[in-house]
Residue frames as a rotation matrix with the C-alpha (Angstrom) as fourth column:
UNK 1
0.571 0.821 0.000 0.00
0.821 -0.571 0.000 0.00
0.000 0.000 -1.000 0.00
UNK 2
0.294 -0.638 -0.712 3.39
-0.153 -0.767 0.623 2.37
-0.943 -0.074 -0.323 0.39
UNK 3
-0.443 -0.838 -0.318 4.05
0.154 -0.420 0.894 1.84
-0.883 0.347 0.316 -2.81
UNK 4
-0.313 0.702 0.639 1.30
0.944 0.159 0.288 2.25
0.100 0.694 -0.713 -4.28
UNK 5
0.533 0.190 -0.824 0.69
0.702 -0.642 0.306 5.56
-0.471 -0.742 -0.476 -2.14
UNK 6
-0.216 -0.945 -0.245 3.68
0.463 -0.320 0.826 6.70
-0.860 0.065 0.507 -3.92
UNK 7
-0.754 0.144 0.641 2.03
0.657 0.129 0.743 7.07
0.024 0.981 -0.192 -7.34
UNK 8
0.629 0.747 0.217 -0.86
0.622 -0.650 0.436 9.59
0.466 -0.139 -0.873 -5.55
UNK 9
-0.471 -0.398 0.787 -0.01
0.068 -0.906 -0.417 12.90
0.880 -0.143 0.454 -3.78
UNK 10
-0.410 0.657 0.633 -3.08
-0.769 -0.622 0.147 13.88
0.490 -0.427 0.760 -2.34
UNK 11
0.416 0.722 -0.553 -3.84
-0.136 0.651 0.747 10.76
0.899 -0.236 0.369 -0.23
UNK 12
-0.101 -0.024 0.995 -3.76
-0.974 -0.201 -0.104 9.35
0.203 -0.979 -0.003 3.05
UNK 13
-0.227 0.109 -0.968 -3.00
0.192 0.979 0.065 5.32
0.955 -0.172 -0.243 4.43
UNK 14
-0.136 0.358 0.924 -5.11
-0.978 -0.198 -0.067 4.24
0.159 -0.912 0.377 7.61
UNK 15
-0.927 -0.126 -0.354 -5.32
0.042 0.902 -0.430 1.59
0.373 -0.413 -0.830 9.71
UNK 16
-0.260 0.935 0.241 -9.04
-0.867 -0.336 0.368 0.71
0.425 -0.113 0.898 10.42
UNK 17
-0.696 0.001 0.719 -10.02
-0.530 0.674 -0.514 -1.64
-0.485 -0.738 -0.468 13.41
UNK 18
-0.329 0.419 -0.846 -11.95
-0.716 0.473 0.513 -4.97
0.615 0.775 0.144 11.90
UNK 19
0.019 -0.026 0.999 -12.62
-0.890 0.455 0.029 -8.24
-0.456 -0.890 -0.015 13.12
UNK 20
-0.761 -0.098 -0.642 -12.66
-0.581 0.542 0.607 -11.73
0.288 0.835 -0.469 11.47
UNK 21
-0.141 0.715 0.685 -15.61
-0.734 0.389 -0.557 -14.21
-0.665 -0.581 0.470 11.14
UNK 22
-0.948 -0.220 0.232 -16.10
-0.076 0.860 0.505 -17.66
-0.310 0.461 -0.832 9.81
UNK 23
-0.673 0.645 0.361 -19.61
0.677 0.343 0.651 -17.52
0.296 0.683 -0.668 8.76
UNK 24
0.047 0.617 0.785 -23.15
-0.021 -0.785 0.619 -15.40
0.999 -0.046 -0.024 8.61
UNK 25
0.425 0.302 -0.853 -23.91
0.675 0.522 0.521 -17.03
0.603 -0.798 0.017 12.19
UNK 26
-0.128 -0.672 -0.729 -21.04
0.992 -0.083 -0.098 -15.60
0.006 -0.736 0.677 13.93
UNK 27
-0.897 0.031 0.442 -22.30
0.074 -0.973 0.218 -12.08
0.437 0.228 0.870 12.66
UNK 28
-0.317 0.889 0.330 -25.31
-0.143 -0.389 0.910 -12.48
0.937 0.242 0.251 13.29
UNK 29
0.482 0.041 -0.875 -24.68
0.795 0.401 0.456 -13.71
0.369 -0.915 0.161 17.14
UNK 30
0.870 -0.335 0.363 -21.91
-0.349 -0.937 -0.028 -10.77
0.350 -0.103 -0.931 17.48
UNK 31
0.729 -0.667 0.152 -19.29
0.171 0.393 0.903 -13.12
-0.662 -0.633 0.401 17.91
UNK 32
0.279 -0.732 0.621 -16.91
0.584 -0.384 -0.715 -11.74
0.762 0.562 0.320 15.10
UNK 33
0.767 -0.198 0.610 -16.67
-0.499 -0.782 0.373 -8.71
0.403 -0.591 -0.699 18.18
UNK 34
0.811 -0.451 0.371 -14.44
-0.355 0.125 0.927 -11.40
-0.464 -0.884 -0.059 20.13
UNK 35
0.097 -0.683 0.724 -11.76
0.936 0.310 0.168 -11.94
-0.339 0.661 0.670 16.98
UNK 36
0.713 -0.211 -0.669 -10.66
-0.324 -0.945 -0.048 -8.15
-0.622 0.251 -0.742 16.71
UNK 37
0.166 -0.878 0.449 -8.54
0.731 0.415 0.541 -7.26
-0.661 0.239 0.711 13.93
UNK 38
-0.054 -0.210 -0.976 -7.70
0.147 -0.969 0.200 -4.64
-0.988 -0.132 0.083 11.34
UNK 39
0.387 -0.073 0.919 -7.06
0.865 0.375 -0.334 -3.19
-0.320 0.924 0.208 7.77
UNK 40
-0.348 -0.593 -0.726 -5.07
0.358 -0.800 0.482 -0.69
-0.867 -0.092 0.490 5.83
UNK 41
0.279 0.593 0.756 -6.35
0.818 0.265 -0.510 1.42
-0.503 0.760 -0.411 3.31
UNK 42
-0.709 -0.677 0.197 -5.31
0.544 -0.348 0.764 3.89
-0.448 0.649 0.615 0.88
UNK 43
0.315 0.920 -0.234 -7.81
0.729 -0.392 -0.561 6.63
-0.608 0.006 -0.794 0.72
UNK 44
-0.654 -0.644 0.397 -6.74
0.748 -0.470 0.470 9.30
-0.116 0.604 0.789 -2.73
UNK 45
0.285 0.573 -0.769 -8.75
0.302 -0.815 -0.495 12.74
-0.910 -0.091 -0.405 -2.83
UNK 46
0.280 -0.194 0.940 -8.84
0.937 -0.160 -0.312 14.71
0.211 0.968 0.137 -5.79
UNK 47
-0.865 -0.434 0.250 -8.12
0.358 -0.885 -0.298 18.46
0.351 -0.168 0.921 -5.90
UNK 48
-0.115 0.697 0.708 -10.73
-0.206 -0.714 0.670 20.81
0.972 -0.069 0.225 -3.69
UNK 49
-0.854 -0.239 0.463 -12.19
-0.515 0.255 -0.819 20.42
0.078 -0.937 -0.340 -0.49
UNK 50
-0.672 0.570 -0.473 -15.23
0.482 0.821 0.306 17.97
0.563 -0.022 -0.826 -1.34
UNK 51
-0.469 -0.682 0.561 -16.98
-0.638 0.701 0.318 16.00
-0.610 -0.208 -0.765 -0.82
UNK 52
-0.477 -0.849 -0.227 -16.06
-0.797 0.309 0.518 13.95
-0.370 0.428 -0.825 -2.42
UNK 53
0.711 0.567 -0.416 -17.76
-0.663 0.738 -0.129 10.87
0.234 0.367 0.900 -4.36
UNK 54
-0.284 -0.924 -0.255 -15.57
-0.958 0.281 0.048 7.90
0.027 0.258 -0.966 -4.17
UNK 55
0.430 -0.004 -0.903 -14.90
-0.491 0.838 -0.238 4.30
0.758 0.545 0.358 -5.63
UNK 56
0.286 -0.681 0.674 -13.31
-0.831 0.174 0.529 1.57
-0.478 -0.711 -0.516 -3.19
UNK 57
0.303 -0.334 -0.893 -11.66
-0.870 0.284 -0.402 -0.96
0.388 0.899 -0.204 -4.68
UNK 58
0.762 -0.127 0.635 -11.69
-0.159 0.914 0.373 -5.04
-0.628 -0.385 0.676 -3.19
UNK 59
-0.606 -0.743 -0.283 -8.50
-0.780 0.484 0.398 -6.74
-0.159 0.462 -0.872 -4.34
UNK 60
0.500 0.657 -0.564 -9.01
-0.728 0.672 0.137 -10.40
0.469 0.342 0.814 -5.39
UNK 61
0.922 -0.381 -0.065 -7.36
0.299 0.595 0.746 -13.58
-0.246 -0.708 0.662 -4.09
UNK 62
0.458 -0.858 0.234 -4.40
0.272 -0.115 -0.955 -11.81
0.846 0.501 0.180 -5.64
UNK 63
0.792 0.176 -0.585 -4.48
0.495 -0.746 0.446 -9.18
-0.358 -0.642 -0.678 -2.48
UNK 64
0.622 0.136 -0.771 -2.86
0.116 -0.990 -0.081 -6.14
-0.774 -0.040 -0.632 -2.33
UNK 65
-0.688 -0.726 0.021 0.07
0.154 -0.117 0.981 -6.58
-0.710 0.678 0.192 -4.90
UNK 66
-0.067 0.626 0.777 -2.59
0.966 0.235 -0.107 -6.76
-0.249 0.744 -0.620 -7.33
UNK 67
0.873 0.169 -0.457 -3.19
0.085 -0.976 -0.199 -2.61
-0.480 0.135 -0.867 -6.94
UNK 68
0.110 -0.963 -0.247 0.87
-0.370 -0.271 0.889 -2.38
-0.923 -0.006 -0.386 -8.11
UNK 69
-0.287 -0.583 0.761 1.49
0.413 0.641 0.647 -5.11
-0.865 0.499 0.057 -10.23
UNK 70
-0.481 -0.345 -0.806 1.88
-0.188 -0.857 0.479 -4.17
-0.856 0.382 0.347 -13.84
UNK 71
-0.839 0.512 0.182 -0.83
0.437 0.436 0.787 -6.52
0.324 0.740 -0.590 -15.54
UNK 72
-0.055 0.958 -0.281 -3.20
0.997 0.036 -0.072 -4.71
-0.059 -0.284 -0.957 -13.57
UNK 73
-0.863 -0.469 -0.188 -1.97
0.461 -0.883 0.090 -0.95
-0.208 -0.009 0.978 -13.90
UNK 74
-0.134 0.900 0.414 -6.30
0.273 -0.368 0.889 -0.37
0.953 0.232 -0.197 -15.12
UNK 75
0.545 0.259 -0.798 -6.20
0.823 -0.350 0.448 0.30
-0.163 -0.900 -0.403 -11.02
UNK 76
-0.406 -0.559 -0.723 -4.10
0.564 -0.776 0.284 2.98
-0.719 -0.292 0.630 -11.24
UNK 77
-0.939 0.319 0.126 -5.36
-0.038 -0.463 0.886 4.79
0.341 0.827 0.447 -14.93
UNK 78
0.018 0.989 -0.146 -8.70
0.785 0.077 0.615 3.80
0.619 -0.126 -0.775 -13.52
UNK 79
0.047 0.078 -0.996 -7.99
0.789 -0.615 -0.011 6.23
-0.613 -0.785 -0.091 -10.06
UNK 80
-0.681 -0.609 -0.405 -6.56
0.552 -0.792 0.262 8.82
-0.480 -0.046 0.876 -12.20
UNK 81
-0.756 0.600 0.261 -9.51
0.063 -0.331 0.942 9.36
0.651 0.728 0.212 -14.37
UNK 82
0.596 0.749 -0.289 -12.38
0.683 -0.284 0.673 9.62
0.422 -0.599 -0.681 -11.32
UNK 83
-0.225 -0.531 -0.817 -9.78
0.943 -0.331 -0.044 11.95
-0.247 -0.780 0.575 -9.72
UNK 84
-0.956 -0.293 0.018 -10.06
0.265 -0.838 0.477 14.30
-0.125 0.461 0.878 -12.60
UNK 85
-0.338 0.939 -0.068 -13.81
0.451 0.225 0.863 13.79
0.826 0.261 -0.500 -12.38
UNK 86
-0.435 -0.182 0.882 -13.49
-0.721 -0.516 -0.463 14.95
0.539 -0.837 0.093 -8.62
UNK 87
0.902 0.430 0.034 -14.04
-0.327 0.632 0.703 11.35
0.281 -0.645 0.711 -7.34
UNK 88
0.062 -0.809 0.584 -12.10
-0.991 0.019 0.131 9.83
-0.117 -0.587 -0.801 -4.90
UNK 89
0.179 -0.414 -0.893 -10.65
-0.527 0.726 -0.442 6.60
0.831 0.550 -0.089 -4.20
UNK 90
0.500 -0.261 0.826 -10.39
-0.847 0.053 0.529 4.25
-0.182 -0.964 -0.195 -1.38
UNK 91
-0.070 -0.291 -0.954 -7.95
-0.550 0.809 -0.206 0.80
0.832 0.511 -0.217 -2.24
UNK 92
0.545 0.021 0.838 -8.68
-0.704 0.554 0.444 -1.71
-0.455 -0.832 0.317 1.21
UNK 93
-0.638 -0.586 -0.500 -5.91
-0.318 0.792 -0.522 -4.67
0.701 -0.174 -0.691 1.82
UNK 94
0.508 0.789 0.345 -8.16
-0.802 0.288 0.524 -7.09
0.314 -0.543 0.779 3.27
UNK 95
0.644 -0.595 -0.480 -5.04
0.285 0.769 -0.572 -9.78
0.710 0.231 0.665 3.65
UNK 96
0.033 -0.978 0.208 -2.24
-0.147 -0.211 -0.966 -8.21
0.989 0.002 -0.151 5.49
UNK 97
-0.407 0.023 0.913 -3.18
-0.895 -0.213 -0.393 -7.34
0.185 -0.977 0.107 8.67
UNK 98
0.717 0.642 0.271 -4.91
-0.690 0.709 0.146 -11.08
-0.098 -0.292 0.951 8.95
UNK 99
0.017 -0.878 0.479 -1.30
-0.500 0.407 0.765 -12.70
-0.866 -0.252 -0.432 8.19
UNK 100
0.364 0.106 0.925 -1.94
0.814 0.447 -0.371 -13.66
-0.453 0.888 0.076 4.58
UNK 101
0.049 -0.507 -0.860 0.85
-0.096 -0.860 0.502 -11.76
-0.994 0.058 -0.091 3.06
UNK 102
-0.799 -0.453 0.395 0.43
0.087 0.564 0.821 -13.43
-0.595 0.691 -0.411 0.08
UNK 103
-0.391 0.830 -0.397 -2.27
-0.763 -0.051 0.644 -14.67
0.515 0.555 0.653 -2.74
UNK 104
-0.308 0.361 0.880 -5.24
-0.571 0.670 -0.475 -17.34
-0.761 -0.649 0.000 -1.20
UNK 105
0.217 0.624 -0.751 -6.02
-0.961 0.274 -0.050 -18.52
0.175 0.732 0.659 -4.58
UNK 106
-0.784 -0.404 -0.471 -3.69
-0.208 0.886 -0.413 -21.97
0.585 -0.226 -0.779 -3.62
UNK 107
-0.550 0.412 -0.726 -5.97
0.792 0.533 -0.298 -22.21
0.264 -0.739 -0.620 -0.31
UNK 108
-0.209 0.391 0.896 -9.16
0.129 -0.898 0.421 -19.67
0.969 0.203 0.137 -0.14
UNK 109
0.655 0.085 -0.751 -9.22
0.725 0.208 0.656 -20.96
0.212 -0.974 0.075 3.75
UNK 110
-0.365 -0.649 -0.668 -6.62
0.850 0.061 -0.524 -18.77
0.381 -0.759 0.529 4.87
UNK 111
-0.888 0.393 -0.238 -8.56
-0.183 -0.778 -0.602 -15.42
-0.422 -0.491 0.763 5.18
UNK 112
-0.482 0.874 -0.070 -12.21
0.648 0.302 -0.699 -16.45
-0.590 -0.382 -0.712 5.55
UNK 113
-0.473 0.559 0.681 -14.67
0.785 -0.084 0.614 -15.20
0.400 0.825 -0.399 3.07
UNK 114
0.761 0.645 -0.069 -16.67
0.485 -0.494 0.722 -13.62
0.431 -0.583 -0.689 5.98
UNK 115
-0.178 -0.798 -0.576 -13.74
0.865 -0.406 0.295 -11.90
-0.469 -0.446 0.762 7.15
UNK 116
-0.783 -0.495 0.378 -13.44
0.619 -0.558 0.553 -9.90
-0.063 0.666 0.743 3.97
UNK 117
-0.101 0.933 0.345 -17.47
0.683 -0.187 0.706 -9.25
0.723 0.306 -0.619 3.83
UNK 118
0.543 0.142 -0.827 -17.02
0.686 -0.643 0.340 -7.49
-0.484 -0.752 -0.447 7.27
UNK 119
-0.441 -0.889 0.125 -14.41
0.839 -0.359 0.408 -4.83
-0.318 0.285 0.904 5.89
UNK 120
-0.789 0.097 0.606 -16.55
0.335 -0.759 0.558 -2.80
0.514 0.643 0.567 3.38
UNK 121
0.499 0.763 -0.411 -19.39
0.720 -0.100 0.687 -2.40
0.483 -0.639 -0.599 5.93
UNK 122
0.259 -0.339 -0.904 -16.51
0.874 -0.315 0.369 -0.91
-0.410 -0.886 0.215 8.38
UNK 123
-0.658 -0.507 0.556 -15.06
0.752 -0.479 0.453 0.98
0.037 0.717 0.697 5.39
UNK 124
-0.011 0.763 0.646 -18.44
0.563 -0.529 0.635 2.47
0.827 0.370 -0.424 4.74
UNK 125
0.702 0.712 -0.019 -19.12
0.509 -0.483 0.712 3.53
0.498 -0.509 -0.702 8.13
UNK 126
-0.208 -0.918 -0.337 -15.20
0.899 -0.315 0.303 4.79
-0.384 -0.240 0.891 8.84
UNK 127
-0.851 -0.497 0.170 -15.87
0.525 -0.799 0.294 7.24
-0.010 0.339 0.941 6.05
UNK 128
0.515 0.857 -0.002 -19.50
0.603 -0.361 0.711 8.27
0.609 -0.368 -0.703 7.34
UNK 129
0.647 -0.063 -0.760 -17.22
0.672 -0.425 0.607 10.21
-0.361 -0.903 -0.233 9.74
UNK 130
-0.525 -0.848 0.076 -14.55
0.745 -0.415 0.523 11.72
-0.412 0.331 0.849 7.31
UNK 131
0.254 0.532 -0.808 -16.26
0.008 -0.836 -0.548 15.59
-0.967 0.133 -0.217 6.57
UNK 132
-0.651 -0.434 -0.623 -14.40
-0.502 -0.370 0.782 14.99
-0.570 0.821 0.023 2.52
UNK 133
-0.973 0.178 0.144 -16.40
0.225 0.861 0.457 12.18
-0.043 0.477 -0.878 1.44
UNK 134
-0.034 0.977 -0.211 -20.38
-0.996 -0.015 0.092 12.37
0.087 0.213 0.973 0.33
UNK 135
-0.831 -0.347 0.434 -21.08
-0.440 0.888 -0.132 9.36
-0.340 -0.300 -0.891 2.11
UNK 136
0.358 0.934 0.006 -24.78
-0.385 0.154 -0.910 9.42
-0.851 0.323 0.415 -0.03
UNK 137
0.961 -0.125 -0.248 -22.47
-0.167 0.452 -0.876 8.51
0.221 0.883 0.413 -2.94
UNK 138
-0.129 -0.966 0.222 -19.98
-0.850 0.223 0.477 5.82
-0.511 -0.127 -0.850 -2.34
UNK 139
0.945 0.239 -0.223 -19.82
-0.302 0.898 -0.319 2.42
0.125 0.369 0.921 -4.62
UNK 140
0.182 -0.691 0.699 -17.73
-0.688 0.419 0.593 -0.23
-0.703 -0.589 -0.400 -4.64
UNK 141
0.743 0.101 -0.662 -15.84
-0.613 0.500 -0.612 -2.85
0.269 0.860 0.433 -7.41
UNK 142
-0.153 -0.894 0.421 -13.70
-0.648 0.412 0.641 -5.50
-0.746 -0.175 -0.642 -7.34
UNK 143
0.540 0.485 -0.688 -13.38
-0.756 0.639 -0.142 -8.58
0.371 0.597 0.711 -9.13
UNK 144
-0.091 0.300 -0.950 -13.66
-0.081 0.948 0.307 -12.46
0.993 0.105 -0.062 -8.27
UNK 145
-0.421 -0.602 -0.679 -12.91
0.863 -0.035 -0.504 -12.25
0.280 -0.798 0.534 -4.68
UNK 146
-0.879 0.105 -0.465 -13.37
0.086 -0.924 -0.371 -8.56
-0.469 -0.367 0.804 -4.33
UNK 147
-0.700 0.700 -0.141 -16.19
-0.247 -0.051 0.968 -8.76
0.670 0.712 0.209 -7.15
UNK 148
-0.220 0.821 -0.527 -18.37
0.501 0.558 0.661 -11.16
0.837 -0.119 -0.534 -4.26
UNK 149
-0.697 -0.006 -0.717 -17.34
0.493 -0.730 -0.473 -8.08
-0.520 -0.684 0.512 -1.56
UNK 150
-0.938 0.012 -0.345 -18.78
-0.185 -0.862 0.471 -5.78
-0.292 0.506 0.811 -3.88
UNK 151
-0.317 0.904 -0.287 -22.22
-0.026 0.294 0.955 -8.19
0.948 0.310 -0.069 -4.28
UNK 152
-0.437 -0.030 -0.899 -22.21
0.773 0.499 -0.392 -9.01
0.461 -0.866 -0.195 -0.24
UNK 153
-0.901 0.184 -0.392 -22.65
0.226 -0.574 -0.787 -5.47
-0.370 -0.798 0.476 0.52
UNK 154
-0.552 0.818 -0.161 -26.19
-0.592 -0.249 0.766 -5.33
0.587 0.518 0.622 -1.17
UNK 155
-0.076 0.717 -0.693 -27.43
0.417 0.654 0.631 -7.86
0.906 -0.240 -0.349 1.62
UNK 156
0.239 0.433 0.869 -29.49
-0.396 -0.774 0.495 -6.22
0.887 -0.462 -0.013 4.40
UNK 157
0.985 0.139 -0.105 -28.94
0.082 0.162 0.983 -8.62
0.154 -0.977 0.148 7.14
UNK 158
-0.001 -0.936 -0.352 -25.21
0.935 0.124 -0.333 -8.36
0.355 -0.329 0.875 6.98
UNK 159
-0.109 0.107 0.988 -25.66
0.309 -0.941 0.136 -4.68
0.945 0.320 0.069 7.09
UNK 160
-0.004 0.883 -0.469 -27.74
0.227 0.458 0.860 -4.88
0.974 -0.103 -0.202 9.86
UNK 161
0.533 -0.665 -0.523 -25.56
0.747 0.660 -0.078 -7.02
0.397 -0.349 0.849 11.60
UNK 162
-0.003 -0.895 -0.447 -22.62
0.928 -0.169 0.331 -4.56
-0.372 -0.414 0.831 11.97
UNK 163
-0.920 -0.361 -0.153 -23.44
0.392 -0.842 -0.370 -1.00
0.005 -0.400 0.916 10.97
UNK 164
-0.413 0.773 -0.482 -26.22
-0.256 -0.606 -0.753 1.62
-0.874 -0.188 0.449 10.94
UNK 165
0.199 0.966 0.165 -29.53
0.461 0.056 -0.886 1.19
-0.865 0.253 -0.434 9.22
UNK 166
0.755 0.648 -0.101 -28.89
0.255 -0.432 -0.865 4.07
-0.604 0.627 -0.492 7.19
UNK 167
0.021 -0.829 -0.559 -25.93
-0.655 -0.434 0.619 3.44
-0.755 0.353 -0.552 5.45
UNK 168
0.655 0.140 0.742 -25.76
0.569 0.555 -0.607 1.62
-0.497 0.820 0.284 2.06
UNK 169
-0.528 -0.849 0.008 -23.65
0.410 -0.246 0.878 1.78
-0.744 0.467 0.478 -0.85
UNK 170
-0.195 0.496 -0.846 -24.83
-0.506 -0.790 -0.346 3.91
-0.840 0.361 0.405 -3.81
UNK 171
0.649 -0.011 -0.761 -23.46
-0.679 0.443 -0.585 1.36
0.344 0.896 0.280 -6.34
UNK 172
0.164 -0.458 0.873 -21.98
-0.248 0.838 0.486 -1.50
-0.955 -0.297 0.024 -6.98
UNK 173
0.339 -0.281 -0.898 -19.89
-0.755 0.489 -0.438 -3.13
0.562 0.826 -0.046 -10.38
UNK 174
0.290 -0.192 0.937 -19.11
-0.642 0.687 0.340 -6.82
-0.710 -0.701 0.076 -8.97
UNK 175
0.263 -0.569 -0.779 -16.80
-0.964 -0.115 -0.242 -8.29
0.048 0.814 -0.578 -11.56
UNK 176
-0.378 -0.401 -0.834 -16.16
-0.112 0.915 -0.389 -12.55
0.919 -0.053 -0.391 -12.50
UNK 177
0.117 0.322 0.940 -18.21
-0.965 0.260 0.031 -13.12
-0.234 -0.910 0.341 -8.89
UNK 178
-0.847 -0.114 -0.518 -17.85
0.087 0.933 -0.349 -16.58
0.524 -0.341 -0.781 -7.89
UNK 179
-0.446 0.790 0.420 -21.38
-0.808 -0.558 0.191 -17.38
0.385 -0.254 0.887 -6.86
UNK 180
-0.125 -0.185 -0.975 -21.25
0.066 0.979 -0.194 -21.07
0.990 -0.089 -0.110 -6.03
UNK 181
0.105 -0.154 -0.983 -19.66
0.797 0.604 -0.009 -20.90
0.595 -0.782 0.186 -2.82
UNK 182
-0.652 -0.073 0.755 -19.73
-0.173 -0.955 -0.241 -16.81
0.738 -0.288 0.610 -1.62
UNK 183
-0.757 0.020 -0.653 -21.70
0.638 0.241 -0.732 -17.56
0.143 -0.970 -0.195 1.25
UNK 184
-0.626 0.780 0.016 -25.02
-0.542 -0.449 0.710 -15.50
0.561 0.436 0.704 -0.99
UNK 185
-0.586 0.639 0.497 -28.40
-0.221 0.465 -0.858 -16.37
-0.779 -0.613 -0.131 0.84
UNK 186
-0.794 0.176 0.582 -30.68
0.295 0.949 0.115 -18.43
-0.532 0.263 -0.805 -0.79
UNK 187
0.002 0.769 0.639 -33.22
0.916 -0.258 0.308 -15.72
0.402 0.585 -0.705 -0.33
UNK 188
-0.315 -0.871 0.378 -31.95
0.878 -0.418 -0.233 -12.61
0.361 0.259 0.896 -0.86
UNK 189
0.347 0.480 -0.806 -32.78
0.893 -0.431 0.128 -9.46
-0.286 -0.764 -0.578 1.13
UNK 190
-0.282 -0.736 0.615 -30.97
0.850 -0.490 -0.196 -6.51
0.445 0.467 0.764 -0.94
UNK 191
-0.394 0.041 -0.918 -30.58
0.387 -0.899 -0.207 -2.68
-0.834 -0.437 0.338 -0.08
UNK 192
0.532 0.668 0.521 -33.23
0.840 -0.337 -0.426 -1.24
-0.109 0.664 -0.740 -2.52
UNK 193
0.739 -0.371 -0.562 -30.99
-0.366 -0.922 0.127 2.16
-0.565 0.112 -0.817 -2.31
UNK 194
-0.050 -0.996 0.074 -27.94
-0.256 0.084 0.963 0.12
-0.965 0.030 -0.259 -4.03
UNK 195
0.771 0.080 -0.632 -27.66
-0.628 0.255 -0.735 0.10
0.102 0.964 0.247 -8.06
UNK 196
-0.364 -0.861 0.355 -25.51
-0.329 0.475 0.816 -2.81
-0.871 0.180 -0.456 -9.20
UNK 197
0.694 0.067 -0.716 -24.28
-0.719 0.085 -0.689 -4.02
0.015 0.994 0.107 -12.19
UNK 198
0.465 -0.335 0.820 -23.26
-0.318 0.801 0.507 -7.33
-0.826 -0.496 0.266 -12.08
UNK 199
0.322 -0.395 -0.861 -20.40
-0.880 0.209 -0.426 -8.23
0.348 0.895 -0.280 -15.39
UNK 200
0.277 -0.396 0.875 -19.67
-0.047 0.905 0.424 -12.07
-0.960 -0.158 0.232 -15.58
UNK 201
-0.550 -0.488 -0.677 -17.73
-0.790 0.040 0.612 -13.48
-0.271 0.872 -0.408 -18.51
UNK 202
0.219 0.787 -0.577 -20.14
-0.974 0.212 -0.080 -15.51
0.059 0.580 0.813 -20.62
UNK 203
0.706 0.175 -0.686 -17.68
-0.361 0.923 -0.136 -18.58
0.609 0.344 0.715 -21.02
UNK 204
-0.168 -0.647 0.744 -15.92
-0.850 -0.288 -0.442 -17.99
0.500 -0.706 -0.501 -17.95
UNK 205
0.435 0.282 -0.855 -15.43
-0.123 0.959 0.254 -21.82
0.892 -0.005 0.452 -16.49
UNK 206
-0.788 -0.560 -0.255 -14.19
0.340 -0.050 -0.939 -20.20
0.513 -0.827 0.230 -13.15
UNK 207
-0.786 0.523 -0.330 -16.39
0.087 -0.435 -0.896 -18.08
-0.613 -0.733 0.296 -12.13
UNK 208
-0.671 0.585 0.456 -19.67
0.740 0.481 0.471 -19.57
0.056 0.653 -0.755 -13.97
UNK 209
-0.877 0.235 0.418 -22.12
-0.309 -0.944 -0.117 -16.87
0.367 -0.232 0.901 -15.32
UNK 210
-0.426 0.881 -0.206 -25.41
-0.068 0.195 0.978 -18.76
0.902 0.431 -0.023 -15.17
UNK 211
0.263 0.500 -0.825 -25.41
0.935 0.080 0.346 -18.91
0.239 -0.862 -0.447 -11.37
UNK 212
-0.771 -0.058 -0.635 -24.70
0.487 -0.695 -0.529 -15.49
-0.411 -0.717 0.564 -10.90
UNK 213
-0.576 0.803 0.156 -27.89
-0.236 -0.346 0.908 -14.74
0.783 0.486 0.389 -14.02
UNK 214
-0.038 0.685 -0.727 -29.83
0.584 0.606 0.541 -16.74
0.811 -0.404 -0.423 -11.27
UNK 215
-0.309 -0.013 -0.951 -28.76
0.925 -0.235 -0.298 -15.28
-0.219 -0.972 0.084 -8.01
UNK 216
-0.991 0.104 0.079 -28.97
-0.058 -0.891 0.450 -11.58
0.117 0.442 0.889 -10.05
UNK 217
-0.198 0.976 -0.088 -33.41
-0.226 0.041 0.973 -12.77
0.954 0.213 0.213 -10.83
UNK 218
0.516 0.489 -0.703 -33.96
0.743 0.153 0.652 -13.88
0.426 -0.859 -0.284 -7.13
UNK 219
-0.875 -0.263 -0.407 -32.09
0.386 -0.886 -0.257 -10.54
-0.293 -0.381 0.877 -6.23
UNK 220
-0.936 0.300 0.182 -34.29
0.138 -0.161 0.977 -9.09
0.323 0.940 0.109 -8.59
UNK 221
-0.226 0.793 -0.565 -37.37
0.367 0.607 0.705 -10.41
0.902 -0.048 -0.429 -7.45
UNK 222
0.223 0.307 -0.925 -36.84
0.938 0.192 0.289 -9.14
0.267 -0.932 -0.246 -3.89
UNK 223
0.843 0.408 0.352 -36.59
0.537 -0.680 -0.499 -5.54
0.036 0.609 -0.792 -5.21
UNK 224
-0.114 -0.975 -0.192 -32.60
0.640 -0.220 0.737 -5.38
-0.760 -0.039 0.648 -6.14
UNK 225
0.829 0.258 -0.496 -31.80
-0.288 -0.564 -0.774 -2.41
-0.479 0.784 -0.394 -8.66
């Protein structure tokens, strides 16, 4: 995240208190509260004093190298073009601070699915408190991995669960989701305030589209935009 930092001026890396959880249960009981833990992010401002729209950005099982690395450089050219728009940027390492310094793609067990789902919730309600940000318009993208962050926060009971009522993302782009095994409820509950635009690759034999066309129509159905 410092060297990625390097490539913005105007920005700012924080350390935001988390927690980790192994499934919906443990959220919904409050027992994630007794597995504190943390994340760093990489918040990038444009020029003025806001506020500020802004994009956050889920890594995938790549984590954080992914923001750097030089097959992915559309994170960076992507920031620079919402900057000049006067949107901000938030990038979230959801890996480090949990001891997974690495990629999970070998072993998606080492940082818990439901770990990561708790993050953008905290994210959201961190920057409910920052006076730059227009916390009525924040969305969120990632992709496979960061793509099923970026579908997760559209479900009310996780919300719920862990922050205020009246926060919600504005949007959502959830990218290659992996809908199989994302820990998605059967019967969905969405935030009626959240637009998403779900993009699957057609003949994508990883991250199959036809169960995320499905999960998308029983979103749908339970009045997802």
């Amino acid at each position: 995240m410092k060297r990625l930092q390097k490539s913005f001026k105007n920005s700012e890396l924080v350390t935001i208190k988390s927690y980790r959880a192994f499934d919906f249960y443990s959220i919904q009981e409050g027992w994630y509260k007794e597995s504190p833990s943390k994340f760093d992010a990489l918040i990038i401002y444009p020029k003025g004093e806001g506020p500020f729209p802004l994009v956050m950005i889920s890594h995938s099982s790549w984590g954080p190298e992914e923001y750097i690395s030089k097959w992915m450089k559309f994170h960076r050219n992507q920031t620079r073009k919402l900057l000049k728009k006067g949107i901000a940027t938030m990038f979230i390492d959801h890996f480090t601070a949990r001891d997974q310094l690495g990629s999970t793609a070998g072993n998606q067990f080492t940082v818990n699915i439901w770990s990561q789902f708790l993050d953008p919730f905290i994210a959201l309600e961190y920057l409910s408190k920052n006076p730059k940000i227009n916390i009525k318009k924040v969305g969120i993208t990632g992709w496979s991995r960061g793509g099923m962050n970026s579908l997760a926060i559209a479900e009310t009971r996780i919300r719920d669960a862990l922050i205020r009522k009246d926060l919600y993302y504005a949007a959502s782009l959830p990218r290659s989701v992996e809908c199989r095994q994302s820990g998605f409820f059967r019967n969905p509950q969405p935030i009626k305030e959240t637009k998403i635009w779900m993009v699957n690759g057609e003949i994508d034999d990883a991250s199959h589209a036809h169960i995320c066309e499905e999960y998308g129509k029983r979103m749908k159905t339970n009045g997802a935009d």
